[in-house]
C-alpha positions in Angstrom: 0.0 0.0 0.0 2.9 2.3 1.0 4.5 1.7 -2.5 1.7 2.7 -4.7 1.1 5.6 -2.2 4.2 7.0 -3.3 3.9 6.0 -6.9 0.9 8.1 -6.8 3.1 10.9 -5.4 5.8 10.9 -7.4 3.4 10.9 -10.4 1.3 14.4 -8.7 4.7 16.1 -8.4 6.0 15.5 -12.0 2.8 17.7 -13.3 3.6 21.8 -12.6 1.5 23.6 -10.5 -1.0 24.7 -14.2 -1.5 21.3 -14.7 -3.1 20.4 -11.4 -5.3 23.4 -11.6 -6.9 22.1 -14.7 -6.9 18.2 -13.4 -8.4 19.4 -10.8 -11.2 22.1 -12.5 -12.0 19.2 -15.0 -12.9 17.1 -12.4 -14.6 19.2 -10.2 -16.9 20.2 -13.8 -17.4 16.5 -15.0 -18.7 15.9 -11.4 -21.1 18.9 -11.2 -22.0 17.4 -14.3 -22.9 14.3 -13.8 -24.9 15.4 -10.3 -26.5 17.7 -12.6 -28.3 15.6 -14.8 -29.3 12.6 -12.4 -30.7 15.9 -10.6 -32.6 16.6 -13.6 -33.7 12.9 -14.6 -34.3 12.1 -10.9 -36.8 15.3 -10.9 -38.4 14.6 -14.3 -41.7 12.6 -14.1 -42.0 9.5 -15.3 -44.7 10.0 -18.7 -46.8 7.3 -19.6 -49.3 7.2 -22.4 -53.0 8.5 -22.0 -54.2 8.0 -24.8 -52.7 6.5 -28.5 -53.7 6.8 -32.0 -55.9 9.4 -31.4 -57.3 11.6 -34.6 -56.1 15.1 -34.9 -58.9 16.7 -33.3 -59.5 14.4 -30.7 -55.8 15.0 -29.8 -56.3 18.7 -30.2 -59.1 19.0 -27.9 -57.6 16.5 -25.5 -54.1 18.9 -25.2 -56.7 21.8 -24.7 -58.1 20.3 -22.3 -55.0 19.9 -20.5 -53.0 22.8 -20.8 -56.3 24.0 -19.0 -55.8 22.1 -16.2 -52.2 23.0 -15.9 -50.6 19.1 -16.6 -47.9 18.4 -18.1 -48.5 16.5 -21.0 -46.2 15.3 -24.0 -47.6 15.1 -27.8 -46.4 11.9 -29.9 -47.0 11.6 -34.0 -46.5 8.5 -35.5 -48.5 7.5 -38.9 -51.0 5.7 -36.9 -52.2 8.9 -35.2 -51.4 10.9 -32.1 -50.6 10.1 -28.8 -50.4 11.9 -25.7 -48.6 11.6 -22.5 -48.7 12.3 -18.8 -47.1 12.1 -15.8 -48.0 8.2 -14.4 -48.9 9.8 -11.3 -52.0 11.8 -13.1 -52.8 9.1 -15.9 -55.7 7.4 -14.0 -57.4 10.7 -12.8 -57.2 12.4 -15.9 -58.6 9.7 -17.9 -61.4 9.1 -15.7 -62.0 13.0 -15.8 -61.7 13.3 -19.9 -63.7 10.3 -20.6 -66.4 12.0 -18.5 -66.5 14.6 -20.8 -66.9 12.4 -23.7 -62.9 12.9 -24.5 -61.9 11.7 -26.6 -64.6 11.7 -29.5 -63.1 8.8 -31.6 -65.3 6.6 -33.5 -68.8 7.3 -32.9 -71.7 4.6 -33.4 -75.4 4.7 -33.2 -75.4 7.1 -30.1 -74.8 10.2 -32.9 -78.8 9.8 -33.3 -78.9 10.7 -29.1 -78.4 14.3 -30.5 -80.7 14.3 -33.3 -82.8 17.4 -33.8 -85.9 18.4 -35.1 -86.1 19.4 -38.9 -83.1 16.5 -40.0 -83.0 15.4 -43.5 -83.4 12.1 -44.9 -80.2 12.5 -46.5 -78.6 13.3 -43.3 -80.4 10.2 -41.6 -78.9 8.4 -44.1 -75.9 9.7 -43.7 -75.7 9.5 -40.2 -76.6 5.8 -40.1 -73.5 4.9 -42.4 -71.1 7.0 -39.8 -72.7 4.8 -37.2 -72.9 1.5 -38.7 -68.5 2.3 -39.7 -68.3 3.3 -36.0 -69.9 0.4 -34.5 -68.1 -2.1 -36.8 -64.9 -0.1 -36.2 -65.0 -0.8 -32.4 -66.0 -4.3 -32.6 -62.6 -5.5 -35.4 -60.5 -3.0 -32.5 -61.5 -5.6 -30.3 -59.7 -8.0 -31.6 -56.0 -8.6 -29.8 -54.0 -8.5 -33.3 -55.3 -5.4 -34.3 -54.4 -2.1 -33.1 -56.8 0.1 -35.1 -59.1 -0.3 -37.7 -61.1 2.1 -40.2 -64.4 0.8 -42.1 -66.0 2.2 -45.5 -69.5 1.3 -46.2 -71.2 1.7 -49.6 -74.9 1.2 -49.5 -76.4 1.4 -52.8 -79.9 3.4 -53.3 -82.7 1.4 -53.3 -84.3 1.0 -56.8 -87.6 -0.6 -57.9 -86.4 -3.3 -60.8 -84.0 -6.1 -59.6 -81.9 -5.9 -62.3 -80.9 -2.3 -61.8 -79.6 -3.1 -57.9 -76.4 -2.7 -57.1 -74.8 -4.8 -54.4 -73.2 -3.2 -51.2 -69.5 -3.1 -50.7 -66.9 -2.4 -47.9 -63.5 -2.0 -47.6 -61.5 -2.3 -44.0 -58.3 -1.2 -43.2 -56.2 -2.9 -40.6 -52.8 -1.7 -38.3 -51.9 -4.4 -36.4 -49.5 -4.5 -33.8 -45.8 -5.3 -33.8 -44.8 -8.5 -34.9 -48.6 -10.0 -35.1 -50.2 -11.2 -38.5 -54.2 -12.4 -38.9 -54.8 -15.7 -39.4 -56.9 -17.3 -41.7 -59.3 -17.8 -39.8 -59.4 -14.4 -37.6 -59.6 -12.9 -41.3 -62.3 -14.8 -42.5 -64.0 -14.3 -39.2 -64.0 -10.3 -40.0 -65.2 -10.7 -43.3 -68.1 -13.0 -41.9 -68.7 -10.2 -39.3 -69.2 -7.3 -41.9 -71.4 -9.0 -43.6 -73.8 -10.3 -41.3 -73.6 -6.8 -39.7 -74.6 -4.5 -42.8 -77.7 -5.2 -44.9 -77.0 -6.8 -48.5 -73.2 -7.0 -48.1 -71.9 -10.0 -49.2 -68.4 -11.5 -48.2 -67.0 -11.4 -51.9 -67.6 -7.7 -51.6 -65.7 -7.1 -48.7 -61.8 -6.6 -48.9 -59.5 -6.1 -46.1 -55.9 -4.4 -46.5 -53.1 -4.0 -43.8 -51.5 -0.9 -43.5 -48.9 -1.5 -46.4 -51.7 -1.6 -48.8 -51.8 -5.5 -48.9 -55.0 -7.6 -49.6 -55.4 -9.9 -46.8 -58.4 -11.8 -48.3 -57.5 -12.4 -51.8 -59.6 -14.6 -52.9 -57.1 -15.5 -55.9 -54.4 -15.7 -53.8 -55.8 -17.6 -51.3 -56.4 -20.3 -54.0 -52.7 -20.5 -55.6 -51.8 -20.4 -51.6 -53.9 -23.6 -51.3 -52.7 -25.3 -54.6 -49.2 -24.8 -53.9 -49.2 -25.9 -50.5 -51.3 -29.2 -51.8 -48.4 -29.5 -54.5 -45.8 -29.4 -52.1 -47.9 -31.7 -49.5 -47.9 -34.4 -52.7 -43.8 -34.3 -53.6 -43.0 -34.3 -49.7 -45.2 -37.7 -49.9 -43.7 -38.7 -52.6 -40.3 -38.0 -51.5 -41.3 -39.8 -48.1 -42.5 -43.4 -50.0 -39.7 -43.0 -52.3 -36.6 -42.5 -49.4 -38.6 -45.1 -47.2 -38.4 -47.9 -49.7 -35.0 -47.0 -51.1 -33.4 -46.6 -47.5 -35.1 -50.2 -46.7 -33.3 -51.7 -50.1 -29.9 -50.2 -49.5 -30.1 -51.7 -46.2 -30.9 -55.0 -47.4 -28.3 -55.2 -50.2 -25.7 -53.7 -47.7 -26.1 -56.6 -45.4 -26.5 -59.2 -48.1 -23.1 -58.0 -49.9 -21.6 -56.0 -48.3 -21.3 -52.1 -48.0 -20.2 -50.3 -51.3 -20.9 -53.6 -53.7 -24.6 -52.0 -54.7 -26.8 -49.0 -55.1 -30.3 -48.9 -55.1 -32.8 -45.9 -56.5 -36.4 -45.4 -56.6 -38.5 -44.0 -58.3 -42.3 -43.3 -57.0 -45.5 -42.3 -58.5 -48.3 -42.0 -56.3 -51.6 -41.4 -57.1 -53.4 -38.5 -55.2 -56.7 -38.6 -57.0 -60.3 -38.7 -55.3 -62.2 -42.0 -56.0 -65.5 -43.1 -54.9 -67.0 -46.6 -56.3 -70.6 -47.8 -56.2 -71.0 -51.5 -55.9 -73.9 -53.4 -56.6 -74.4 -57.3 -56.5 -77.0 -59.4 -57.1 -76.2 -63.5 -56.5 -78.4 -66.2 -57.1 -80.1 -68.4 -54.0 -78.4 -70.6 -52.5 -80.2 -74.7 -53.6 -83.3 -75.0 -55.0 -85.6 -74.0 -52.4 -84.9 -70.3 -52.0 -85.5 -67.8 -49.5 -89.2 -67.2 -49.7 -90.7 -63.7 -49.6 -94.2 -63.5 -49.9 -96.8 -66.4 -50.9 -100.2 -66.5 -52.5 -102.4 -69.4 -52.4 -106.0 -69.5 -54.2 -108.2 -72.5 -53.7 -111.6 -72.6 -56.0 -114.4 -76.0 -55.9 -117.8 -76.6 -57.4 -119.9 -79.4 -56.5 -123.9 -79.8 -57.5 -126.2 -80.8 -60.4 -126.3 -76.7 -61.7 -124.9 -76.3 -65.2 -121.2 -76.4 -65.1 -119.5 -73.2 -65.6 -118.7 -72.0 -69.2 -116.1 -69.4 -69.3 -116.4 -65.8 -67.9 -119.5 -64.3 -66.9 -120.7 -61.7 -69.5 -118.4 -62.5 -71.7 -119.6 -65.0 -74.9 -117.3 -67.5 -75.6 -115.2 -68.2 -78.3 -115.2 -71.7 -78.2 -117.9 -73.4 -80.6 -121.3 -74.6 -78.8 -121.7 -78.1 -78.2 -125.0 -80.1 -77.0 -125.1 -79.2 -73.5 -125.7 -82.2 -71.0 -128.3 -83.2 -68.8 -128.9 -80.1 -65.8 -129.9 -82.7 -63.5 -126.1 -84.0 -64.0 -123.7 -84.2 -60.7 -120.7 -82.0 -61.7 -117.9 -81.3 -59.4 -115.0 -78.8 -60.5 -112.3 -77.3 -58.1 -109.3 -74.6 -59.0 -106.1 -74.4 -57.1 -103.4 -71.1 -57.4 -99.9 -70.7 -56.2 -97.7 -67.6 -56.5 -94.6 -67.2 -54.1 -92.2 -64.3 -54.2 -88.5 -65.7 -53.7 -85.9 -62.7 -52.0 -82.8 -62.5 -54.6 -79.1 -61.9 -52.5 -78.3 -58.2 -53.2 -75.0 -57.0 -51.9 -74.2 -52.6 -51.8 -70.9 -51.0 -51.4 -69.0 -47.8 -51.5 -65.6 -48.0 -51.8 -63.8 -44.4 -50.6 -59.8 -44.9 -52.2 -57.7 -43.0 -50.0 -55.2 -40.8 -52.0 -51.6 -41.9 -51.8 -51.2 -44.8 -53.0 -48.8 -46.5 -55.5 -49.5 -46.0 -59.1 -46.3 -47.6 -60.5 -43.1 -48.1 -58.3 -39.6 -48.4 -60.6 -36.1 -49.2 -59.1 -32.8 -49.8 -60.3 -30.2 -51.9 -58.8 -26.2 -51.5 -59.7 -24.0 -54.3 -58.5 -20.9 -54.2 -58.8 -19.1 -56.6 -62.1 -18.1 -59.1 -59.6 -21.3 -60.2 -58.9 -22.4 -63.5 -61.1 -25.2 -63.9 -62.8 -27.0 -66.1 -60.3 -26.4 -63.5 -57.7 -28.1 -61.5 -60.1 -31.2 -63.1 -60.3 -31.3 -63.6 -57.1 -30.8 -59.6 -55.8 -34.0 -59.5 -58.1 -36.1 -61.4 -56.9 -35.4 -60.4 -53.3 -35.7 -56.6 -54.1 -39.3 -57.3 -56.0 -40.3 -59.2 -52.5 -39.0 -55.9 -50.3 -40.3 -53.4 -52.8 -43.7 -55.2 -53.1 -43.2 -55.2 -57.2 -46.2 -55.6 -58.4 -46.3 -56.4 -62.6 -50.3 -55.8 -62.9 -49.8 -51.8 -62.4 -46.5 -51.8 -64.7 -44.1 -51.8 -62.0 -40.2 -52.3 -63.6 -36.8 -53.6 -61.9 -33.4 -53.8 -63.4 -30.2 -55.1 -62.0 -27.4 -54.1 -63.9 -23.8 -55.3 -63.5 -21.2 -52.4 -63.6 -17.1 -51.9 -62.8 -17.4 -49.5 -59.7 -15.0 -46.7 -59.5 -12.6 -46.8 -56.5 -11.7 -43.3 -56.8 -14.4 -41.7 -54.9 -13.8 -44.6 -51.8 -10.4 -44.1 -52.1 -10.4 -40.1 -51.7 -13.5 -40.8 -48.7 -10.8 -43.3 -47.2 -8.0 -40.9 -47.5 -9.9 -37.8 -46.0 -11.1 -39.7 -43.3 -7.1 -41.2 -42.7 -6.2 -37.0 -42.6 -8.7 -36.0 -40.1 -7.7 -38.9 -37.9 -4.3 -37.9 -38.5 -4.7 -34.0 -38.0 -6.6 -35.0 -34.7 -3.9 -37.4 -33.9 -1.2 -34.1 -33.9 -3.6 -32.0 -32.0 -3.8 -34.2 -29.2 0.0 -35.0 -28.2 0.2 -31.0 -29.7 -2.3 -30.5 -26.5 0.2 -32.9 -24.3 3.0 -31.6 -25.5 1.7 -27.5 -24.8 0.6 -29.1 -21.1 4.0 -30.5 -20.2 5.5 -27.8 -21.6 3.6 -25.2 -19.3 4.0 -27.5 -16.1 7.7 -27.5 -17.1 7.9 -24.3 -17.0 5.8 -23.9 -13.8 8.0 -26.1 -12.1 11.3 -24.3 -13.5 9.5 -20.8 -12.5 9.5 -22.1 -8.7 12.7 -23.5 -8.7 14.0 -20.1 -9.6 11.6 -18.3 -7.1 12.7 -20.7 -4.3 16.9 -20.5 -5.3 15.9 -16.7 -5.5 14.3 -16.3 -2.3 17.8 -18.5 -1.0 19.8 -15.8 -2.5 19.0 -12.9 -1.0 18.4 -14.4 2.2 21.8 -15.3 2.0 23.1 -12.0 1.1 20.8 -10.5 3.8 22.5 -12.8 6.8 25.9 -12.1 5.4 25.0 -7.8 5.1 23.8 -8.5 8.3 26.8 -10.3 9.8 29.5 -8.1 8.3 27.4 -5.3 9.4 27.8 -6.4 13.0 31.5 -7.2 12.4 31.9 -3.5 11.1 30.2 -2.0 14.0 32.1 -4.1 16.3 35.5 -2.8 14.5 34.3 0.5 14.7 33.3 0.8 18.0 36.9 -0.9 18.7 38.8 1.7 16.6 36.7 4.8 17.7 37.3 3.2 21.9 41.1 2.9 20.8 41.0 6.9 19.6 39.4 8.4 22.3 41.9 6.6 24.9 44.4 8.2 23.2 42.9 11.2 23.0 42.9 11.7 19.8 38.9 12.0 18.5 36.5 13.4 21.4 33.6 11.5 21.9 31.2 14.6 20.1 33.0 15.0 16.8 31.3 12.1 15.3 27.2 12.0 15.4 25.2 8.8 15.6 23.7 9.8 12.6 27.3 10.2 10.9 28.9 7.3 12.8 25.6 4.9 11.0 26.0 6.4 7.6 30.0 5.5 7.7 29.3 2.1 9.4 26.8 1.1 6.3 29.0 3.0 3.5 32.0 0.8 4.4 30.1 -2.6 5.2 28.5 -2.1 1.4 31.7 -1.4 0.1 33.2 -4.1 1.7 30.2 -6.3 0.6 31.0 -5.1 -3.0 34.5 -5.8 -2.7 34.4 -9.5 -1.1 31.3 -10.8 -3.3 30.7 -8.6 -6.5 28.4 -10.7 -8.2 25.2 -12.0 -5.7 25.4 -7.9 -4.6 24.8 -7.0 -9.2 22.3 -10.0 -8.1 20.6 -8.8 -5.3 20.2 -5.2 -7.2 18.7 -6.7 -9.9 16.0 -8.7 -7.7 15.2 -4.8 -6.4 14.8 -3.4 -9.7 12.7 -6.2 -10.8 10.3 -5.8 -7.6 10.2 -1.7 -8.0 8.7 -2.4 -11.6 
């Protein structure tokens, strides 16, 4: 502590008596300084919006209203409108007190037509009712948490006798959302459903909805390239999906059967995504001969007396030529039996509902290498058409094809993989070696420290000792001189007689051993920097 101390003032005295002036004025002004403006932030209140996005006038009449009542208040533009600001200790109280006065205006809805006066138009009614029916609407979409603020335009076409001369009703809504929020699908949709059902006539085709950068957030157009593309790419991820899992699951098999790098498979995949609904209708004979019966008629007719035998139809003459009738006293017995029977036929219904996604035609290509026989070849075949699930009926195709593999590509993959293990290799006993190295040098460091520390204790003991042996000779030598009378004892002072003792013991020191004195010097030096 001492020795920085008087680093510190050596350092102060080097600069003249100018230069400590100004060190010291520039301090004292930065410090005023900074006091000053924690004083001044410390002091100033802490603003906090009242209200945001106001309209020009609202803002206007709110700031009036204000300065009136001697607040502070700070004014805010931004594209969405103005916003005002207060001190957070006033916020609550002056918004309860300006929303009492009906500040500030913003949208109004269908309490305009609570100040309606005598004498009013039916333009103005009409006109009126529009303002409201925006106003109302305008409040309800603000509701929503994505949006922020909201404007509504309402056309309402004039009413007109013929049909054909009608025009529909349109609207347009502008949307500012907040920060890093977008409108879903849905949400969107859900607006466009709530204008219409809210306004007379409007249909949702006739409603369009833009964001504050002038986009069109129902697009009907866009909406449907939105869905076909993302149904495109829903088919080739599929397709990719089938095609990797079959390939992966024949690579796997031909690795295992001969070995990694001896054959390739690829697949190709066509799926087919189409919508297909089948009727089915069967109708099968009955089982045997004697049928499932359905409904049975039986009809049983008999005649028996000595009347005249029935001729045919009543009322109707007969065709058949007459004949001698017999004797009416005759016996004649007649009797008529019908059968009808309704059999049930087996009738069989069903709707078929193909899922989309599956296989129209599967093709893969197998590459063995040349080494592989011919047998072998017909073999791979047969066992890649069982784990593809080949199927000839739908045109499926495989081909195994005997080829000389290049080397050169395993070769370079072997050679890259030799360097990294090599490279990581020389890091590693590099790491080591760095380690030993630095506990080497640790070690040496300590050594020195410790034959150091020996040193000068050494050479402090012997200052000491011939220190004492100096003062000893001294006080012998100055004892001998005043016997004889030749120094008094006052001529020399203690002060004097210590500088002389420690002037000749260091020169002596010097003289007997020269070089652990340039030693111990050198150890000073090195401790004062």
């Amino acid at each position: 502590m001492g020795d920085w101390k008087e680093r510190y003032e050596n350092l102060w005295n080097r600069f003249s008596k100018r230069q400590r002036y100004i060190m010291l004025g520039s301090a004292l002004a930065i410090l005023v300084a900074i006091i000053g403006v924690s004083a001044w932030y410390g002091n100033k209140p802490d603003m906090v919006p009242l209200f945001t996005n106001m309209e020009t006038k609202d803002a206007g009449e709110v700031a009036a209203k204000l300065k009136e009542s001697k607040i502070d208040y700070e004014v805010q533009e931004n594209k969405q409108g103005t916003t005002i600001l207060v001190p957070s200790k006033n916020v609550h109280g002056v918004r309860l007190e300006l929303s009492s006065q009906g500040l500030p205006r913003g949208n109004k809805g269908f309490e305009i037509f609570d100040d309606s006066k005598l004498g009013v138009t039916e333009f103005q009614n009409k006109v009126n009712y529009l303002q409201a029916l925006q106003g109302e609407l305008t409040r309800t979409i603000e509701q929503i948490e994505a949006v922020e603020k909201a404007r509504v335009h309402i056309v309402l076409p004039e009413d007109s006798l013929y049909k054909k001369n009608e025009k529909p009703a349109t609207a347009s809504i502008m949307l500012h959302l907040k920060p890093h929020v977008e409108l879903s699908k849905k949400e969107i949709k859900g607006i466009v459903n709530l204008a219409a059902n809210s306004v007379q006539g409007l249909k949702p085709e006739n409603i369009t909805i833009i964001d504050d950068t002038g986009k069109i957030l129902n697009d009907p157009d866009e909406n449907e390239e939105n869905s076909v593309g993302a149904k495109t790419m829903t088919q080739l991820d599929m397709t990719k999906k089938v095609q990797d899992n079959i390939q992966k699951n024949i690579q796997s098999l031909l690795d295992q059967s001969l070995g990694e790098g001896r054959a390739f498979a690829r697949v190709s995949v066509e799926l087919d995504f189409d919508d297909r609904t089948t009727d089915k209708q069967t109708f099968t004979p009955v089982v045997d001969d004697a049928g499932i019966i359905r409904s049975q008629q039986d009809l049983s007719e008999t005649y028996s007396g000595t009347s005249t035998q029935p001729g045919g139809a009543a009322g109707v003459q007969s065709n058949v030529p007459g004949y001698v009738a017999q004797n009416g006293n005759a016996n004649a017995d007649y009797e008529k039996k019908e059968s009808t029977k309704n059999y049930e036929i087996n009738e069989e219904k069903s709707k078929v509902v193909a899922a989309p996604g599956s296989i129209r035609r599967l093709n893969v290509a197998v590459l063995v290498n040349e080494d592989v026989n011919a047998t072998q070849q017909d073999s791979i075949m047969r066992t890649v058409s069982s784990a593809a699930g080949i199927n000839q009926d739908r045109g499926d195709t495989i081909s195994v094809e005997p080829l000389p593999f290049s080397t050169e590509l395993r070769d370079r993959r072997a050679a890259e993989e030799q360097a990294a293990k090599d490279r990581e290799d020389r890091i590693f006993y590099m790491q080591i070696a760095a380690v030993l190295l630095v506990l080497a040098l640790i070690a040496a460091y300590i050594m020195m420290r410790r034959k150091k520390k020996q040193q000068e204790l050494a050479a402090l003991a012997e200052q000491k000792r011939l220190e004492e042996e100096e003062k000893q000779r001294l006080a012998a030598e100055r004892a001998a001189l005043v016997e004889a009378g030749e120094v008094g004892e006052e001529e020399l002072t203690e002060e004097e007689q210590r500088q002389l003792t420690e002037k000749q013991t260091l020169q002596q020191l010097i003289d007997q051993k020269p070089a652990e004195v340039a030693m111990l010097i050198k150890t000073w030096l090195s401790e004062d920097e």
